[in-house]
Backbone as JSON Lines, residues from 0, in Angstrom:
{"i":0,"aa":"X","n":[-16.33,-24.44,-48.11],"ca":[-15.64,-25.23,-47.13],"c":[-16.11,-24.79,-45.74]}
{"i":1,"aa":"X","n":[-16.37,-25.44,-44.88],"ca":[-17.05,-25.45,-43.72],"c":[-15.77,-25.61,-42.6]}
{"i":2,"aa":"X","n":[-15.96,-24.24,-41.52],"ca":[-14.9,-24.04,-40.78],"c":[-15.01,-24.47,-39.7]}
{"i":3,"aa":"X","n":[-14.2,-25.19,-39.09],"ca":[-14.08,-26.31,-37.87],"c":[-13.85,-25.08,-36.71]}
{"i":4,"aa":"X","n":[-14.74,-25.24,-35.81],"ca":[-14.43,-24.42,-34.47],"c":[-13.26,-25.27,-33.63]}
{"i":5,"aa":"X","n":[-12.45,-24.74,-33.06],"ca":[-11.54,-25.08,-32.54],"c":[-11.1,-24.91,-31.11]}
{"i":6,"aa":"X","n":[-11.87,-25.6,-30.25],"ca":[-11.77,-25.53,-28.68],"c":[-10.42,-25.87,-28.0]}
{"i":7,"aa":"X","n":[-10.42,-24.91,-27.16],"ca":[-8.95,-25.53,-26.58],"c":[-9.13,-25.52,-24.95]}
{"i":8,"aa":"X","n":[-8.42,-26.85,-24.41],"ca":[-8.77,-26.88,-23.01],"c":[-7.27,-26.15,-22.53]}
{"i":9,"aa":"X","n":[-7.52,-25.75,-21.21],"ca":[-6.16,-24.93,-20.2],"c":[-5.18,-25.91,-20.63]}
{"i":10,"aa":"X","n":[-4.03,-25.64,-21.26],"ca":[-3.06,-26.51,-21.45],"c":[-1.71,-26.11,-20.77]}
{"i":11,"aa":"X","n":[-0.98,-26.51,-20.38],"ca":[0.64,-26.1,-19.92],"c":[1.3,-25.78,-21.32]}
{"i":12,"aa":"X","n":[1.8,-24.6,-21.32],"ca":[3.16,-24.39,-22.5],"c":[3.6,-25.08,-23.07]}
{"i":13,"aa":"X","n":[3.75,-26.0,-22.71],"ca":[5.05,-26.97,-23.85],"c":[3.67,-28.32,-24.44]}
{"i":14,"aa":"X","n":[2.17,-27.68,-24.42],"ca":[1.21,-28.61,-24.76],"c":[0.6,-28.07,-25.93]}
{"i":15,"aa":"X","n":[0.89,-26.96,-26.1],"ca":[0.2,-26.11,-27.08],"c":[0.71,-26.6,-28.25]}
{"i":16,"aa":"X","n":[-0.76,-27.2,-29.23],"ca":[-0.79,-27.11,-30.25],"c":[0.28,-26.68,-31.14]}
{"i":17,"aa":"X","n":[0.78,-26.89,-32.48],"ca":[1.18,-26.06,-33.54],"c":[0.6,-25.35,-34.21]}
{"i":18,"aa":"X","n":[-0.36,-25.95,-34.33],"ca":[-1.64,-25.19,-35.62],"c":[-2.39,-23.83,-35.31]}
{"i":19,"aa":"X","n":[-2.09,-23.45,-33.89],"ca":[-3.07,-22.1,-33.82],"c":[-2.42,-21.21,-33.84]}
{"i":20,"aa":"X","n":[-2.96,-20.26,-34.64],"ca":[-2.0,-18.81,-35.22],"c":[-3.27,-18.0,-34.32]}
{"i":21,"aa":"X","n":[-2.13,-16.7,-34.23],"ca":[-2.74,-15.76,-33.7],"c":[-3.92,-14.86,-33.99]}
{"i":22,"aa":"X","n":[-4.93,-14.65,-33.57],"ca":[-6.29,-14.04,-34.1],"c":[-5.48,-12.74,-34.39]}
{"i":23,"aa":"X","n":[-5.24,-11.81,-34.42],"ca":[-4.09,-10.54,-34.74],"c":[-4.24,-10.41,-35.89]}
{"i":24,"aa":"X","n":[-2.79,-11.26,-36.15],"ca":[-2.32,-10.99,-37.7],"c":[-1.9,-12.13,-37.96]}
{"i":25,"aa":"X","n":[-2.35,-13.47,-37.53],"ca":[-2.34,-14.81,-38.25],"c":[-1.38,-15.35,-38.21]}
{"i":26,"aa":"X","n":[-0.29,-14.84,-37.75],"ca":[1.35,-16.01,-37.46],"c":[1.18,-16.59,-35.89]}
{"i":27,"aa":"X","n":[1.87,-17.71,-36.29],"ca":[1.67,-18.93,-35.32],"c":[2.09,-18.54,-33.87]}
{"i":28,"aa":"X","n":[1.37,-19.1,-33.09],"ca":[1.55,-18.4,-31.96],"c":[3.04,-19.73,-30.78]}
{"i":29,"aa":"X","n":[3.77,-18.56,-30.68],"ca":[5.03,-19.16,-30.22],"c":[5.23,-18.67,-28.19]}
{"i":30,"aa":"X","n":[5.57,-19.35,-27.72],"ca":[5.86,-19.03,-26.75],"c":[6.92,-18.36,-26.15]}
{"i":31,"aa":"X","n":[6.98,-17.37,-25.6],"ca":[7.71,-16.6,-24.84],"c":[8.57,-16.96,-23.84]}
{"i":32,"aa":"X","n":[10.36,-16.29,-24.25],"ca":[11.41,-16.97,-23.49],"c":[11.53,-16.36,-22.43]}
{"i":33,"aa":"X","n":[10.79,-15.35,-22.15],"ca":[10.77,-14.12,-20.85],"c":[9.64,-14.45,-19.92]}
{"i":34,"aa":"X","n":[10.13,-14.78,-18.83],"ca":[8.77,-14.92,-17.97],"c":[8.55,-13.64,-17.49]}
{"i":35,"aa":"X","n":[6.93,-13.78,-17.17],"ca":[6.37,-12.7,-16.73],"c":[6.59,-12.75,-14.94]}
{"i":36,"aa":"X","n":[6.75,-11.38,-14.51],"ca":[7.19,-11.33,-13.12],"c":[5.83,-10.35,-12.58]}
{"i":37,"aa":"X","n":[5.63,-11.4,-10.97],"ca":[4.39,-10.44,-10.66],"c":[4.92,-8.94,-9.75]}
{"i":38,"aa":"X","n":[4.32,-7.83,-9.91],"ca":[4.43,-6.79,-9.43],"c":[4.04,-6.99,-8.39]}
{"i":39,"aa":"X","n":[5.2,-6.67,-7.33],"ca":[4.65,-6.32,-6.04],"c":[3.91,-4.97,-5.55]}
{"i":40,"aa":"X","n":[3.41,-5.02,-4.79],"ca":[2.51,-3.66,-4.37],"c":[3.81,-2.98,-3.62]}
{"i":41,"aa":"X","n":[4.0,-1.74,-3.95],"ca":[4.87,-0.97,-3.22],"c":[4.72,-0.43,-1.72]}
{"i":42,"aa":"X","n":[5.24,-0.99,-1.08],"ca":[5.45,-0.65,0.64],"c":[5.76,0.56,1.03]}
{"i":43,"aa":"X","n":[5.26,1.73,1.48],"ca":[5.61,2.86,2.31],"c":[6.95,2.68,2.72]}
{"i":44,"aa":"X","n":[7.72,3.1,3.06],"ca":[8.68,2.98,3.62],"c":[9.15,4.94,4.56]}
{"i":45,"aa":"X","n":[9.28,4.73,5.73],"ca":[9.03,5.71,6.45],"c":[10.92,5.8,6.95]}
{"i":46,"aa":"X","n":[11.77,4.89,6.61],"ca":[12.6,5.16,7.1],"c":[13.59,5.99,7.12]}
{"i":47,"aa":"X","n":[13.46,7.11,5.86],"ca":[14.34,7.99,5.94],"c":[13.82,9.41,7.51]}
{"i":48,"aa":"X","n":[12.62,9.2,7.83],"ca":[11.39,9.77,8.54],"c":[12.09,9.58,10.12]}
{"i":49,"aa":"X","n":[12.16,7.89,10.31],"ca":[12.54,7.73,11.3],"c":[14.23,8.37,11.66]}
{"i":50,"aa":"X","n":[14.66,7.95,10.66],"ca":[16.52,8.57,11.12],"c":[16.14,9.6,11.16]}
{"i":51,"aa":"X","n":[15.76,10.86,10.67],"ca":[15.96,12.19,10.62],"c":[14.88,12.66,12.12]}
{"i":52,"aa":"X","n":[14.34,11.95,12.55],"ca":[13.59,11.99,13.91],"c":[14.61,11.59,14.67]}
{"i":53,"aa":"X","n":[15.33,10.58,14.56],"ca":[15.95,10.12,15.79],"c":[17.22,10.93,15.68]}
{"i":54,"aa":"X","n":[17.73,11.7,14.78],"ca":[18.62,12.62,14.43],"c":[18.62,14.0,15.53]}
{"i":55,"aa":"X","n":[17.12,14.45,15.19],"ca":[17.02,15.51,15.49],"c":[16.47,15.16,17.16]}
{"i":56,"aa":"X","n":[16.52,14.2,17.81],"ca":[15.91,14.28,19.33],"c":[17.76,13.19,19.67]}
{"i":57,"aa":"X","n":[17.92,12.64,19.22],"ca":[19.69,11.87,20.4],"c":[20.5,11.98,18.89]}
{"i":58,"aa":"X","n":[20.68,12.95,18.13],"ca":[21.99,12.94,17.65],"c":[23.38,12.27,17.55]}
{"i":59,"aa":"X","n":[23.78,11.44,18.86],"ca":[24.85,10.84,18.87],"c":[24.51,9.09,18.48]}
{"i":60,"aa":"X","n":[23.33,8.76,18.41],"ca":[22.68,7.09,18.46],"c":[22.33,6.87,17.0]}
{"i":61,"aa":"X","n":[22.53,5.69,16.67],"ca":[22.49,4.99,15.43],"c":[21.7,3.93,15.72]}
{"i":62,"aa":"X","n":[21.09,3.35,14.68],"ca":[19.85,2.38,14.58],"c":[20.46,1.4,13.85]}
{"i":63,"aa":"X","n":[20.65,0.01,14.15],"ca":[20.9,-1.37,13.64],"c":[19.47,-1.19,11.91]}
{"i":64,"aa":"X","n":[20.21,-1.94,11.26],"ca":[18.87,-2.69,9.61],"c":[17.71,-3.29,10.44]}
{"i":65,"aa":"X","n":[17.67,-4.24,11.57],"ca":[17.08,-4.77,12.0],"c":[15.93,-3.76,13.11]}
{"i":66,"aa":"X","n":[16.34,-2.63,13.64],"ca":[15.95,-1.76,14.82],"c":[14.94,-1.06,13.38]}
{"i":67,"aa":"X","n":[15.5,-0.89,12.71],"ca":[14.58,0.41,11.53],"c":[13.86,-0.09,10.35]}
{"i":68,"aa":"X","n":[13.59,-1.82,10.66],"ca":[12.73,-2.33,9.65],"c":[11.15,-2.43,10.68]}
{"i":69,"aa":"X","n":[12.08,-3.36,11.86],"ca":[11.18,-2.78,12.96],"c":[10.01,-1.7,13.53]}
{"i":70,"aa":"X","n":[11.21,-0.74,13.43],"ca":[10.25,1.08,13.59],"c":[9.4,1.24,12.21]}
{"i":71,"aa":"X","n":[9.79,0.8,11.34],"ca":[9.35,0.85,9.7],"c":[7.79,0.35,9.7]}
{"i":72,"aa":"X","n":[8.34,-0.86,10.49],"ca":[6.59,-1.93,10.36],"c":[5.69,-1.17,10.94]}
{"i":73,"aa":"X","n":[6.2,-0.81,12.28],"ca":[5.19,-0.21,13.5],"c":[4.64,1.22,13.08]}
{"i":74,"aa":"X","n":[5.44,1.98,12.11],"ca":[4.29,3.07,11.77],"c":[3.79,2.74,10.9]}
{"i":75,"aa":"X","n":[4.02,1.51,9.92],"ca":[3.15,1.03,8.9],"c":[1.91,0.43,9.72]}
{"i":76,"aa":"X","n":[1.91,-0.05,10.25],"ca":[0.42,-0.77,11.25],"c":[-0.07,0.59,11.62]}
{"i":77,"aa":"X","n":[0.58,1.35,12.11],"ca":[-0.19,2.14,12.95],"c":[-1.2,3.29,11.86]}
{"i":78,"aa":"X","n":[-0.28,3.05,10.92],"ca":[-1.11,3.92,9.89],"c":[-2.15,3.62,9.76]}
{"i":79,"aa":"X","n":[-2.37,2.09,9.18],"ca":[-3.37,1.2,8.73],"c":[-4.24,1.16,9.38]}
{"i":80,"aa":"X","n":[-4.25,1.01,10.91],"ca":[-5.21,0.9,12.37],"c":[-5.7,2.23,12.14]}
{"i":81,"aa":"X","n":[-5.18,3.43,12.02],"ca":[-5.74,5.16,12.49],"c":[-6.99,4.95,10.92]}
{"i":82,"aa":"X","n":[-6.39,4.47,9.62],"ca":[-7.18,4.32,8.36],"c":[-8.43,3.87,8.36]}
{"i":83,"aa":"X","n":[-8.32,2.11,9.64],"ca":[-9.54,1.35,9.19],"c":[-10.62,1.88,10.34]}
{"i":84,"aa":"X","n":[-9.77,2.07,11.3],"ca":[-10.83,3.14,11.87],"c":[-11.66,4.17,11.78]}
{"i":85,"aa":"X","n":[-10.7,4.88,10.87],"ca":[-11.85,6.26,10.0],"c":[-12.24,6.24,9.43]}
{"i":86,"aa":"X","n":[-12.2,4.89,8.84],"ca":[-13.24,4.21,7.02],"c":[-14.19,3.94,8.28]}
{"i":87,"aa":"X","n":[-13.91,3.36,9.17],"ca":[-15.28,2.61,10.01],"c":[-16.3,4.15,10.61]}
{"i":88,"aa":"X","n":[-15.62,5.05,10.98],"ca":[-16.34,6.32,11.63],"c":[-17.09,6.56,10.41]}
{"i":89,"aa":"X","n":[-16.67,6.61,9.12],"ca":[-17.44,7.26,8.16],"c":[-18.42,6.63,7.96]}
{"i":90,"aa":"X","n":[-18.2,5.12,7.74],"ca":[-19.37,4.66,7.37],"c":[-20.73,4.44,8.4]}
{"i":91,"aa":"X","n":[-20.21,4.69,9.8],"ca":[-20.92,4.66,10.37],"c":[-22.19,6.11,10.28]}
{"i":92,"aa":"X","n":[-20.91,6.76,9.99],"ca":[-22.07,8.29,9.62],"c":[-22.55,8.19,8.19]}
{"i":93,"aa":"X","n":[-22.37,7.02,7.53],"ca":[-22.89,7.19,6.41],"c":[-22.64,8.18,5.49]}
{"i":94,"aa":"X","n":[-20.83,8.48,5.69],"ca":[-20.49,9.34,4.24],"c":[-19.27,8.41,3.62]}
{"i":95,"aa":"X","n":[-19.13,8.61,2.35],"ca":[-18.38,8.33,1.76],"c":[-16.97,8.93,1.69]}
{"i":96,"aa":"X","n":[-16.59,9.96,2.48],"ca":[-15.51,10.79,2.26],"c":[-14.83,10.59,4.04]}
{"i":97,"aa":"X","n":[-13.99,10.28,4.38],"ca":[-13.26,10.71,5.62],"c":[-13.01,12.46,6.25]}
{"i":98,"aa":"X","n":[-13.38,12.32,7.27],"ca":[-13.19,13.92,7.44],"c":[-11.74,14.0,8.08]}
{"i":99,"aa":"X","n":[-11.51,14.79,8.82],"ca":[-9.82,14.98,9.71],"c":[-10.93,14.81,10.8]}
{"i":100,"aa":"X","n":[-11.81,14.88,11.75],"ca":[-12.71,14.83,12.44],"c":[-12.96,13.11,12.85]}
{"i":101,"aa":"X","n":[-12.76,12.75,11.99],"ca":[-12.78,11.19,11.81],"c":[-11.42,10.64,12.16]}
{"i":102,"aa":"X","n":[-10.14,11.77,11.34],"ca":[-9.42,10.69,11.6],"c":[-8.61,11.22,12.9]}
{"i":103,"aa":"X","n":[-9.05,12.47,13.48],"ca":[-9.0,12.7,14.95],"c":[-9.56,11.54,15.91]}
{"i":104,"aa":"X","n":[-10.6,11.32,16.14],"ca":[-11.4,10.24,16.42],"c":[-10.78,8.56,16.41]}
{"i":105,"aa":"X","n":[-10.45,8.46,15.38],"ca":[-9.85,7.62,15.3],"c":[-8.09,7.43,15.73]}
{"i":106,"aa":"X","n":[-7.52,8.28,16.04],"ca":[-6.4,8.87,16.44],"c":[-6.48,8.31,17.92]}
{"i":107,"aa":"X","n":[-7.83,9.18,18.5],"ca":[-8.02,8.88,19.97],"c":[-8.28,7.58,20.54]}
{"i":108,"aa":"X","n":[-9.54,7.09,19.57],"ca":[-9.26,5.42,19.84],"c":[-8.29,4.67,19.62]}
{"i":109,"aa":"X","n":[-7.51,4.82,18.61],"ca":[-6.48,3.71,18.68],"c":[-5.2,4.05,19.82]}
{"i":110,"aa":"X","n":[-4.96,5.18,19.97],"ca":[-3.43,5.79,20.89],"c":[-4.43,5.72,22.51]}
{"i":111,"aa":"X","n":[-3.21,5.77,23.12],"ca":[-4.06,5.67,24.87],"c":[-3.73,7.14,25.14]}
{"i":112,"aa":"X","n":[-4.85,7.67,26.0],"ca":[-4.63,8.58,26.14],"c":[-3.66,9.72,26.11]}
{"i":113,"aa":"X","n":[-2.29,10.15,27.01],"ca":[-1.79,11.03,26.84],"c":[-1.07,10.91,25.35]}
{"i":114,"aa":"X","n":[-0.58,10.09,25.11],"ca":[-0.17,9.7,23.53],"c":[-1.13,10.72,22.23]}
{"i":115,"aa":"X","n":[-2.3,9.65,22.49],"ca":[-3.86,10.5,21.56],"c":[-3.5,11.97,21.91]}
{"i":116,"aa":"X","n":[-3.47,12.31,22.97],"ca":[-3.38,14.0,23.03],"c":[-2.31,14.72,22.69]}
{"i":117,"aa":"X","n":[-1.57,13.97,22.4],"ca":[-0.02,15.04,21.65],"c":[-0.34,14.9,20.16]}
{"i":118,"aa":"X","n":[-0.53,13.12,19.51],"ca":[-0.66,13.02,18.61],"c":[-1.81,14.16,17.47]}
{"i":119,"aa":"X","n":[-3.11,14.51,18.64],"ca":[-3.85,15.23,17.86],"c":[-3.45,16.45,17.91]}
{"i":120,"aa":"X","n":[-2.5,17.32,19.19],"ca":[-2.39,18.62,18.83],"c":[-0.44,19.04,17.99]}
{"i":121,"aa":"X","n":[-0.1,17.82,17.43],"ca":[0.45,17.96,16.47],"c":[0.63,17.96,15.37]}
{"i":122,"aa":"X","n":[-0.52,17.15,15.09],"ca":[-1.61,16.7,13.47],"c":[-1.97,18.23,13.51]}
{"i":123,"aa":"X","n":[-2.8,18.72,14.81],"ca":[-3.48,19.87,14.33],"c":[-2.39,21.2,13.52]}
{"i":124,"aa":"X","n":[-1.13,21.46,14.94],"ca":[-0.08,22.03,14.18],"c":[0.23,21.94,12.68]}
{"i":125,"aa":"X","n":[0.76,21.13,12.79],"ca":[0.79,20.66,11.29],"c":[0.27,20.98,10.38]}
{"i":126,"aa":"X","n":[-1.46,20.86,10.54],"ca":[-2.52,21.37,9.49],"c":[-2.19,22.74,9.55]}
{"i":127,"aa":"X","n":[-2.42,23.76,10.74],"ca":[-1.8,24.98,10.75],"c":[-0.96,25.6,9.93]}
{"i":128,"aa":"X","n":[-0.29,24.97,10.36],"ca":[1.43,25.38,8.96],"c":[0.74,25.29,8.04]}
{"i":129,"aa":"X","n":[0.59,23.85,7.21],"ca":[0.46,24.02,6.06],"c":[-0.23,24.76,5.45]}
{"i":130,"aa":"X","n":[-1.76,25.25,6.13],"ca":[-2.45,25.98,5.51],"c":[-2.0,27.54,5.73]}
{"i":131,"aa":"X","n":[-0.85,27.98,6.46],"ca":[-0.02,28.98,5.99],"c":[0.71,29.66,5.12]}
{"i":132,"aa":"X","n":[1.1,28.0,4.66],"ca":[2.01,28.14,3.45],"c":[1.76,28.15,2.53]}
């Protein structure tokens, strides 16, 4: 007996055939009462970062949902900007790896001056410590 190939064009769910069983283990292939849900990419979220900053410099002030989705976004960009900048320094030097050198550099270009200069000698702190600890 000679076996009929069996093409199937993109069909909508409720178009599908009866007759095609599963290549698996051969029972008929039925459609699913659970839709599939797409995964969102998970968002940074810096805001426990920001209260405990704004904690520790005005203690008595509270931040509106709206004031700290706000502050939320703006170090999310700012991250992203200091990032595509130091992917860009690297590749310009033609390495594959980011240095802290880079993302100093990139620190300085994106922040305006006196800003850039706290920002880098508190990154540097920072590195300090940690490599203390």
């Amino acid at each position: 007996m000679a076996m009929k190939s069996l093409t199937l064009k993109r069909t909508l769910p409720d178009e599908i055939p009866d007759n095609i069983k599963c290549p698996q283990n051969d029972a008929p292939m039925v459609e699913s009462s659970k839709k599939i849900k797409k995964k969102k990419k998970p968002s940074e979220s810096y805001k426990t970062y920001i209260f405990k900053v704004l904690k520790e410099v005005h203690g008595d002030i509270e931040i509106s949902n709206k004031a700290m989705e706000i502050m939320n976004s703006f170090v999310n960009d700012m991250f992203e900007k200091i990032a595509q900048e130091a992917s860009k320094l690297a590749k310009y030097n033609k390495r594959n790896t980011m240095s802290s050198r880079d993302i100093e550099t990139a620190v300085k270009l994106v922040l305006d001056g006196n800003l850039a200069k706290h920002a880098v000698h508190q990154g540097n702190k920072a590195i300090e410590n940690f490599k203390e600890s």
